[in-house]
C-alpha positions in Angstrom: -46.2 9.4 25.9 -43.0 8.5 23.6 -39.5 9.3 24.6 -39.4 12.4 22.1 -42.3 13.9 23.3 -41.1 13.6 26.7 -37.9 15.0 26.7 -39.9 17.9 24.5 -42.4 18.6 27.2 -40.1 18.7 30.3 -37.4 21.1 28.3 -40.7 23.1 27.8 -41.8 23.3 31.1 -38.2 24.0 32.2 -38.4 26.7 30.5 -41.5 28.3 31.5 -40.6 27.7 35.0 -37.3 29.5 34.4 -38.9 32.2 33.2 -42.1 32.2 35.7 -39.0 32.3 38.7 -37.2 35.3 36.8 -40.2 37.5 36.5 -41.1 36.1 40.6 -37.8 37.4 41.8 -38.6 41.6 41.0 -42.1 40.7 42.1 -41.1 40.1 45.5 -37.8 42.8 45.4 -40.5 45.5 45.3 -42.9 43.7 47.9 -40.2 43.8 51.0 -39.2 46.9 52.2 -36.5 46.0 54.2 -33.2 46.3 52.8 -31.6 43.1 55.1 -35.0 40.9 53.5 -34.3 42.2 50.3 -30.0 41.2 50.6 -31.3 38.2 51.7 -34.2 37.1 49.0 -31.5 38.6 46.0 -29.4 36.1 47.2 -31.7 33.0 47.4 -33.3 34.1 43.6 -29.5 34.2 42.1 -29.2 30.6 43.8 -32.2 29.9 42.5 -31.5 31.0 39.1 -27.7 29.1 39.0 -29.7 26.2 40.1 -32.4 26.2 37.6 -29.4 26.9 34.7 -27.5 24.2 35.7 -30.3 21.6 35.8 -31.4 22.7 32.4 -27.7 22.7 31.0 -27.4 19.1 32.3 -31.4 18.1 30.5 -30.0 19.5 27.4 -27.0 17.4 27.1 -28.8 14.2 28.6 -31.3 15.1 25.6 -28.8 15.5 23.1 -26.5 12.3 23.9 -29.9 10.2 23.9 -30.3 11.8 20.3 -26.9 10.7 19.1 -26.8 6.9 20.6 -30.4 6.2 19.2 -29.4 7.9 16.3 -26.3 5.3 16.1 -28.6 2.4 16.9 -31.5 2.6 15.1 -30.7 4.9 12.4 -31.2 7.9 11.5 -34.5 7.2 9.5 -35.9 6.4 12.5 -34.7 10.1 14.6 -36.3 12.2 11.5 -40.1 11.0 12.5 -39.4 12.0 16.4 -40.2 15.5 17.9 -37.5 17.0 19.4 -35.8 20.6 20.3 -34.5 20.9 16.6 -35.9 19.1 13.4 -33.0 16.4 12.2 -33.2 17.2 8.4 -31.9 21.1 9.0 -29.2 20.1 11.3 -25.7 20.5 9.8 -25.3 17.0 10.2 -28.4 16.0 8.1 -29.1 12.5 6.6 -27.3 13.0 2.9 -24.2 14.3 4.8 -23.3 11.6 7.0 -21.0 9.5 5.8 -21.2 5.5 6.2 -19.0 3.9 8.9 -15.5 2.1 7.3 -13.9 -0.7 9.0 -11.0 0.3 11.5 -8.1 -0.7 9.8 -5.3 -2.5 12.5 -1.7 -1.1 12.1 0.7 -2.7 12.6 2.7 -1.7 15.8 5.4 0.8 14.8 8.8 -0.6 15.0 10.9 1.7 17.9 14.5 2.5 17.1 17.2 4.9 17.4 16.6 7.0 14.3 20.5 7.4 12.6 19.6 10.3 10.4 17.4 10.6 6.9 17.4 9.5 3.7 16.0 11.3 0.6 15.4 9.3 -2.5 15.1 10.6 -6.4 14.5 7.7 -8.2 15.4 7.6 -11.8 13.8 5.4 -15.1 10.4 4.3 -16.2 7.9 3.2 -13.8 9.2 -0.7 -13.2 12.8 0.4 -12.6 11.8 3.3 -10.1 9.5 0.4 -8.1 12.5 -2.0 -8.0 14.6 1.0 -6.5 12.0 1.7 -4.0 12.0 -1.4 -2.4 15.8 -1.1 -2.0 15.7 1.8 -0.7 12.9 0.3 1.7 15.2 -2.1 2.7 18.4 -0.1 2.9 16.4 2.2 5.3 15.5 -0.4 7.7 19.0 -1.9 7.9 20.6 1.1 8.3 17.7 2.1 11.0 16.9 5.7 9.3 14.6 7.4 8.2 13.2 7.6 4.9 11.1 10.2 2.9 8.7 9.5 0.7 10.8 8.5 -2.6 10.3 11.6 -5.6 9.7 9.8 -9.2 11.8 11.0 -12.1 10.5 13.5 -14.3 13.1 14.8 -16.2 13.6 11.3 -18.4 12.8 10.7 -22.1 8.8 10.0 -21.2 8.8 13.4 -19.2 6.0 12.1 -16.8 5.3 14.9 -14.0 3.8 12.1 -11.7 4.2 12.2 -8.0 4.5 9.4 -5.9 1.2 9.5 -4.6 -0.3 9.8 -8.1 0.9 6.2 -8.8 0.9 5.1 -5.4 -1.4 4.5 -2.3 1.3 7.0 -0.1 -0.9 6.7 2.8 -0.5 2.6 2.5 3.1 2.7 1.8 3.6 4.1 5.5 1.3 2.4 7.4 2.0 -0.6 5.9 5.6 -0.7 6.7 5.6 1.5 10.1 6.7 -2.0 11.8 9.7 -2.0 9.8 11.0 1.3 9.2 9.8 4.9 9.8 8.7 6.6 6.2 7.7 10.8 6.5 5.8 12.4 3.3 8.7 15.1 4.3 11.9 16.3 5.9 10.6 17.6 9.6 10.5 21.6 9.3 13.3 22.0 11.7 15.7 20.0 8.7 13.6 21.4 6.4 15.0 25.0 7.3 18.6 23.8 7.7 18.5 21.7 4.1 18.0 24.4 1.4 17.1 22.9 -1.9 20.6 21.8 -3.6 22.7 21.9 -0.1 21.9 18.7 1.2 24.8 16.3 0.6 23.8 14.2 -2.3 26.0 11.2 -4.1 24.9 7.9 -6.2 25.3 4.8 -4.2 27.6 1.9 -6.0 25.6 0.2 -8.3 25.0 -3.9 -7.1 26.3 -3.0 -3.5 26.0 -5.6 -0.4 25.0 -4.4 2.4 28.2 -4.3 4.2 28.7 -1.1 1.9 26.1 1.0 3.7 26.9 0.0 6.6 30.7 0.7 6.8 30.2 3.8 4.2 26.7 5.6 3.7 26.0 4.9 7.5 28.7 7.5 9.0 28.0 9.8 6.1 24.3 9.8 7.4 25.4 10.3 11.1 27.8 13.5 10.1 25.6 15.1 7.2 21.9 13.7 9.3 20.4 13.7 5.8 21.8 12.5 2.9 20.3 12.4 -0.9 20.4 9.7 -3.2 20.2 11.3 -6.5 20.0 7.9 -8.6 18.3 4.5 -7.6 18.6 2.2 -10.5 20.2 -1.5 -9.6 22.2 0.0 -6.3 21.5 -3.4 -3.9 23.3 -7.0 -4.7 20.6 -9.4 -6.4 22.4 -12.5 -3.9 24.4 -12.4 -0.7 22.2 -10.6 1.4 20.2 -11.5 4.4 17.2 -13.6 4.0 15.5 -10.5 5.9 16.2 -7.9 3.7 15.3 -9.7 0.8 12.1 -10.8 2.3 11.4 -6.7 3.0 12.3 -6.4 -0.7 8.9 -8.8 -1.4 6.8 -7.3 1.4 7.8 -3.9 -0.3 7.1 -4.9 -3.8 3.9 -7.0 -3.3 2.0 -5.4 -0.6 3.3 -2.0 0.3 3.3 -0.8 -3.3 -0.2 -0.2 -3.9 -1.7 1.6 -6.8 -3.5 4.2 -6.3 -7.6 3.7 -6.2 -8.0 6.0 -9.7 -5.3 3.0 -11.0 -7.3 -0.4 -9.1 -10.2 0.8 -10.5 -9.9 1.2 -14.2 -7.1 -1.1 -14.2 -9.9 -4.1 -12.6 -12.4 -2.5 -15.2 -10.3 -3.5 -18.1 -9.5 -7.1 -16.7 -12.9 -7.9 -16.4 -13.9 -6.6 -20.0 -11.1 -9.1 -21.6 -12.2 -12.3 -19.1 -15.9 -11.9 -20.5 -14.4 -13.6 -23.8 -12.2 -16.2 -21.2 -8.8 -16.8 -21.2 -6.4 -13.7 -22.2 -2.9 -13.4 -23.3 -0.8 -9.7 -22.3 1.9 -9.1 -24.9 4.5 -6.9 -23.8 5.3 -5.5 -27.2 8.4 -3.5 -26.9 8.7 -1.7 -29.8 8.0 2.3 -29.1 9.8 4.3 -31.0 12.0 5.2 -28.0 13.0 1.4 -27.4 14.5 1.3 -31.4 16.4 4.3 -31.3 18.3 3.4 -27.6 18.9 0.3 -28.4 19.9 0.8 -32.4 17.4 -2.2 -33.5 15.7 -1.4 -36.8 15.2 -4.7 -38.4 11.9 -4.5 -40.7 12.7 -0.5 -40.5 12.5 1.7 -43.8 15.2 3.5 -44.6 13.5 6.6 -43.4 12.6 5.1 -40.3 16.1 4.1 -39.8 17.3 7.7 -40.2 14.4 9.0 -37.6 16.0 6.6 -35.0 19.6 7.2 -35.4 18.7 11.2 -35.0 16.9 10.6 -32.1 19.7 8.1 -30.1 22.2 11.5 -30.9 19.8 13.8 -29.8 20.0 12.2 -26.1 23.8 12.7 -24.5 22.9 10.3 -21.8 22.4 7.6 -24.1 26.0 6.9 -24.4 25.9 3.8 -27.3 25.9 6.1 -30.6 27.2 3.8 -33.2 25.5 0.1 -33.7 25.1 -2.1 -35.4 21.7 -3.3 -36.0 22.0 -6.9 -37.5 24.5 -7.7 -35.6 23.0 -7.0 -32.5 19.8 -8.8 -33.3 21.7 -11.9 -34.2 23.1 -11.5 -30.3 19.8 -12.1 -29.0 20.2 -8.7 -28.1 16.9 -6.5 -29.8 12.9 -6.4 -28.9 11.5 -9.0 -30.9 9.4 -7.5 -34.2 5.6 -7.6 -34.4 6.1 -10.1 -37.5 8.5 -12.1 -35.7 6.3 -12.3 -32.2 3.2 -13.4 -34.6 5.6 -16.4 -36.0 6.5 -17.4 -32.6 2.8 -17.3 -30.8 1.7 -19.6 -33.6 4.5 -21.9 -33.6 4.0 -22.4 -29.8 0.3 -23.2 -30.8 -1.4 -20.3 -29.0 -5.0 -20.3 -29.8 -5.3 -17.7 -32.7 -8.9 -16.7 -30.9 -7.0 -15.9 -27.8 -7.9 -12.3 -26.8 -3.8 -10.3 -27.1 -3.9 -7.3 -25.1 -0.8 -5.3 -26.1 1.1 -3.7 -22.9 3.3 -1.0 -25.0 3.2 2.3 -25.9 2.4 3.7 -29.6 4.0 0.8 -31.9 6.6 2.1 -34.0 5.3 1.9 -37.6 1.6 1.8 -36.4 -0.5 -0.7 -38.4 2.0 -1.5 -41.1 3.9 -3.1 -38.7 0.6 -4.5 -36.8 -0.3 -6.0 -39.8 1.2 -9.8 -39.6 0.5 -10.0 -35.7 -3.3 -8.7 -36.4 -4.0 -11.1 -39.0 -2.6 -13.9 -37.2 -4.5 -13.2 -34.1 -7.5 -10.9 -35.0 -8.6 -10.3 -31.2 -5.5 -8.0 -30.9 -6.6 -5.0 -28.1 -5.0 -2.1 -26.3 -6.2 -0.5 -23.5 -7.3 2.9 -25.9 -9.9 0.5 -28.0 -11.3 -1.1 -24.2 -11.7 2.2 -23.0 -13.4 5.5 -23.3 -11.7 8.5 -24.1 -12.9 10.0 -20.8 -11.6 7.1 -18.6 -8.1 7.7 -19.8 -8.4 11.9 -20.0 -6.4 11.7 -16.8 -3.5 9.3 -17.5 -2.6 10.8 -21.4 0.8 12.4 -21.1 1.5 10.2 -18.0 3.7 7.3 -19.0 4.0 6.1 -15.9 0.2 6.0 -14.8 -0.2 4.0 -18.0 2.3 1.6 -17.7 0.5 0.9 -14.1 -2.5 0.2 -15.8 -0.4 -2.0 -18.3 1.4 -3.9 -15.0 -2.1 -5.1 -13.4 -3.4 -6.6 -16.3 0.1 -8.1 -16.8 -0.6 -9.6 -13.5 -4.0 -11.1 -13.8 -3.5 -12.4 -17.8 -3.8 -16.3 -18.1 -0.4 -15.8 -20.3 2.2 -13.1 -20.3 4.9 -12.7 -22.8 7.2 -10.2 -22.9 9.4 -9.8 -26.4 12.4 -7.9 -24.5 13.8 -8.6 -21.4 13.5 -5.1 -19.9 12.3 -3.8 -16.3 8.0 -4.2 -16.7 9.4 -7.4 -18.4 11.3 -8.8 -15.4 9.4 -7.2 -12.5 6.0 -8.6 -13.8 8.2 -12.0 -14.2 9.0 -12.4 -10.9 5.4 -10.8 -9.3 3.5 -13.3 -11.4 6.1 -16.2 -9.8 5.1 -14.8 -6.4 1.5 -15.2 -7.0 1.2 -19.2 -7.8 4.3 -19.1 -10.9 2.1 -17.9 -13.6 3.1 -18.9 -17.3 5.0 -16.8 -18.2 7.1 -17.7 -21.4 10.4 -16.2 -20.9 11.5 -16.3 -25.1 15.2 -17.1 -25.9 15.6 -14.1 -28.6 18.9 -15.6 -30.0 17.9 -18.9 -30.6 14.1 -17.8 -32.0 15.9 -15.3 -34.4 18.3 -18.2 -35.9 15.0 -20.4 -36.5 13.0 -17.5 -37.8 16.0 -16.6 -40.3 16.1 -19.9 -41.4 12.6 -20.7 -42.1 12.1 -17.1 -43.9 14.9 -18.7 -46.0 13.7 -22.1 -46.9 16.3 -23.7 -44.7 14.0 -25.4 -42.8 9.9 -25.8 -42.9 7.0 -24.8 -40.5 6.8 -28.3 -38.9 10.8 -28.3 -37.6 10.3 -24.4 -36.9 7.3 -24.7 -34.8 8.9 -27.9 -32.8 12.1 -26.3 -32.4 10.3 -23.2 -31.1 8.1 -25.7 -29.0 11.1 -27.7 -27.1 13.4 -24.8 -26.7 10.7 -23.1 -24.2 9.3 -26.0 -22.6 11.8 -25.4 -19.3 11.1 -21.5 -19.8 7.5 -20.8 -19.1 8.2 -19.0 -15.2 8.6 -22.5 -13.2 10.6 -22.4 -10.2 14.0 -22.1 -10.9 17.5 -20.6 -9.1 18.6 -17.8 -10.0 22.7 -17.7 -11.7 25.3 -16.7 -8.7 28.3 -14.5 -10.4 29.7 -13.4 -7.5 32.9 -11.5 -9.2 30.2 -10.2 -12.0 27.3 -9.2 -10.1 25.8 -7.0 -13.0 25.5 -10.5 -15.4 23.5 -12.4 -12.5 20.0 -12.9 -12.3 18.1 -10.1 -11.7 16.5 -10.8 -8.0 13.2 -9.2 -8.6 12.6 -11.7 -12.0 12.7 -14.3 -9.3 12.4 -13.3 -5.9 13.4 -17.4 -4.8 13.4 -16.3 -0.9 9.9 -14.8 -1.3 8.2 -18.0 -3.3 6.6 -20.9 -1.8 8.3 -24.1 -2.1 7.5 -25.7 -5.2 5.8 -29.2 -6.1 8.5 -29.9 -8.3 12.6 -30.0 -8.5 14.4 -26.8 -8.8 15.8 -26.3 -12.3 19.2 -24.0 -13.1 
């Protein structure tokens, strides 16, 4: 007899003889006419009964945990042929709805501390700037041993993105990952949460390229009297140099393994690195030349005079862009404005990039469209944006979401076999420095003052292709993201090299000598 069919013929026979002792029990009640016998047998029959209730109660579970462990073991293809009390394909837990096992995941052990009081964070600026500010925050957090809530991402700049954190980010990742380093809540604890109304809690900007001596001696006792305090801008407010090898080693683990994207992000952003590797090596282009870049910046070099009015309107039309009046040439011939799509396609072909190379372009809408495409896209006819690699339905969810695009933009950035960004802006430097930490990825770092002298002069006649593309050649040999220190300014901290272009703490020690 199988094990099914056994358990299935002693629950049966339970039964019957539950049922056969029941009905036995008023059979003798009216037999005996004494009223002593008849105490006496109503008592033995409800023993009899608890006894026989019990026993089956204890059969039924012994049945059902036999169900569940074979069901474990030998799967549940295997539980549907047996006969049993209940048929396995109309339990509520049937076949389609069990879900496959996932690997347990170890935590790290949280780290204990005295918790000093919370922090709230509103970070401000486009996606790279906001994740630089997060892993200061990170870091500030854990110094200062308090807590910190889950950082909120601006929405009210120029690109208007509604995102939440954990529309960018893996949130659930960001705390687990980091709970033996600092505590990180999704949210004030209710208690606080009843005592902070919206717009009470005590907020201030922290001083911009700070040490961390200045939290300790001034945003610590402010934390301990207020308990939560509000940072209501995050942009550049820790030193690049001077701090503890610890913190800026949390300011890595933050950046390059707590700040995942989220799953939505990994995947499509995967999908489209795999579409440009079926053609072999690929070449990201951070093109920065959105219309918003020209008009904050004042650069309209190549720009039509109507163009040139559309900007200018726009700079005025934004009060927190402070720099009104500017002048265009001049600042270009500083070294100072995004490189042109005609003057990035002179430069990739004087530093002999294979005009086959697939470019993807990392940018927004180019300013001009394909007018000003036109020199780059004939130079290098395998030009690509993630719109043309995609569907329309793949990216239904990211339009209108700067910042979920520009995540997209960043992994591919990551993985290219070249990156080169034409303006030294925040997705320029972070992606710099990441691409550094994983193995010091070329990356050709363009020296915009120099390349716009040579381009001038061979537009002019001064000098011809063979000197341009040599000069261009041995100006960047040294500037291709090899391991280099980054400039100290200790009484100028603002003009020193930005820490996350070149996390130097963070990077493994390098075959070769240092360069300055």
């Amino acid at each position: 007899m199988g094990r099914g069919a056994f358990w299935t013929h002693r629950k049966c026979r339970l039964e019957w003889t539950m049922g056969s002792e029941y009905r036995g029990k008023t059979h003798h009640g009216l037999k005996l006419g004494g009223e002593g016998k008849a105490e006496k047998l109503k008592g033995r029959s409800k023993l009899k009964l608890w006894m026989i209730r019990t026993t089956t109660t204890v059969l039924l579970w012994t049945c059902f945990l036999q169900l569940t462990a074979l069901g474990e073991t030998w799967g549940p293809r295997v539980l549907k042929g047996w006969s049993s009390c209940f048929t396995f394909s109309d339990s509520p837990l049937s076949v389609k709805q069990v879900t496959p096992s996932v690997e347990k995941i170890v935590l790290p052990p949280k780290r204990i501390y005295r918790n000093n009081g919370y922090v709230m964070v509103s970070c401000n600026g486009g996606l790279n700037q906001m994740r630089a500010a997060i892993c200061d925050m990170v870091a500030i957090a854990r110094y200062l041993n308090v807590t910190l809530i889950v950082p909120e991402l601006d929405k009210t700049s120029f690109w208007a993105d509604p995102s939440e954190f954990q529309d960018i980010f893996d949130v659930d990742h960001f705390i687990t990952s980091l709970r033996d380093e600092v505590r990180i809540l999704k949210e004030l604890p209710p208690r606080l949460k009843r005592r902070i109304k919206p717009g009470i809690a005590y907020s201030m900007p922290p001083v911009s390229w700070s040490d961390i001596s200045y939290y300790q001696n001034q945003i610590l006792p402010l934390i301990k009297k207020h308990k939560v305090v509000h940072f209501n801008r995050t942009d550049a407010r820790l030193a690049n140099n001077g701090l503890p090898s610890e913190i800026q080693k949390l300011r890595c683990q933050v950046n390059y393994a707590a700040l995942r994207f989220t799953s939505q992000i990994e995947e499509l952003g995967r999908r489209v690195i795999r579409i440009l590797l079926q053609n072999g090596p690929f070449l990201v282009l951070h093109l920065r030349y959105e219309m918003d870049m020209l008009a904050f910046s004042g650069c309209t070099h190549g720009c039509t005079i109507e163009e040139v009015d559309e900007l200018t309107r726009m700079r005025y039309a934004y009060p927190w862009w402070k720099e009104k009046v500017i002048n265009s040439e001049v600042k270009r011939k500083d070294g100072l404005c995004p490189l042109t799509p005609e003057e990035i396609a002179l430069i990739l072909k004087a530093l002999d990039i294979d005009h086959n190379i697939p470019v993807y372009i990392a940018a927004g809408e180019i300013y001009g469209g394909e007018r000003r495409m036109a020199a780059l896209s004939d130079a290098y006819p395998n030009v690509v944006r993630k719109e043309l690699l995609l569907g329309p339905s793949d990216l239904r969810y990211f339009q209108n979401h700067s910042s979920q695009m520009a995540a997209l933009d960043y992994m591919v950035s990551l993985e290219s076999d070249i990156f080169v960004p034409t303006y030294d802006g925040n997705m320029a430097k972070v992606v710099e420095g990441h691409r550094r930490f994983l193995g010091y990825k070329k990356t050709i770092i363009l020296d915009r003052k120099l390349l716009v002298e040579l381009i001038d002069q061979y537009s002019n006649g001064t000098i011809g292709w063979d000197d341009f593309s040599s000069s261009v050649k041995a100006a960047h040999a040294n500037r291709m993201g090899r391991p280099t220190r980054r400039a100290v300014i200790p009484d100028r901290r603002k003009e020193e090299d930005y820490f996350y272009a070149n996390p130097q703490e963070c990077l493994q020690q390098p075959d070769e000598p240092w360069t300055s």
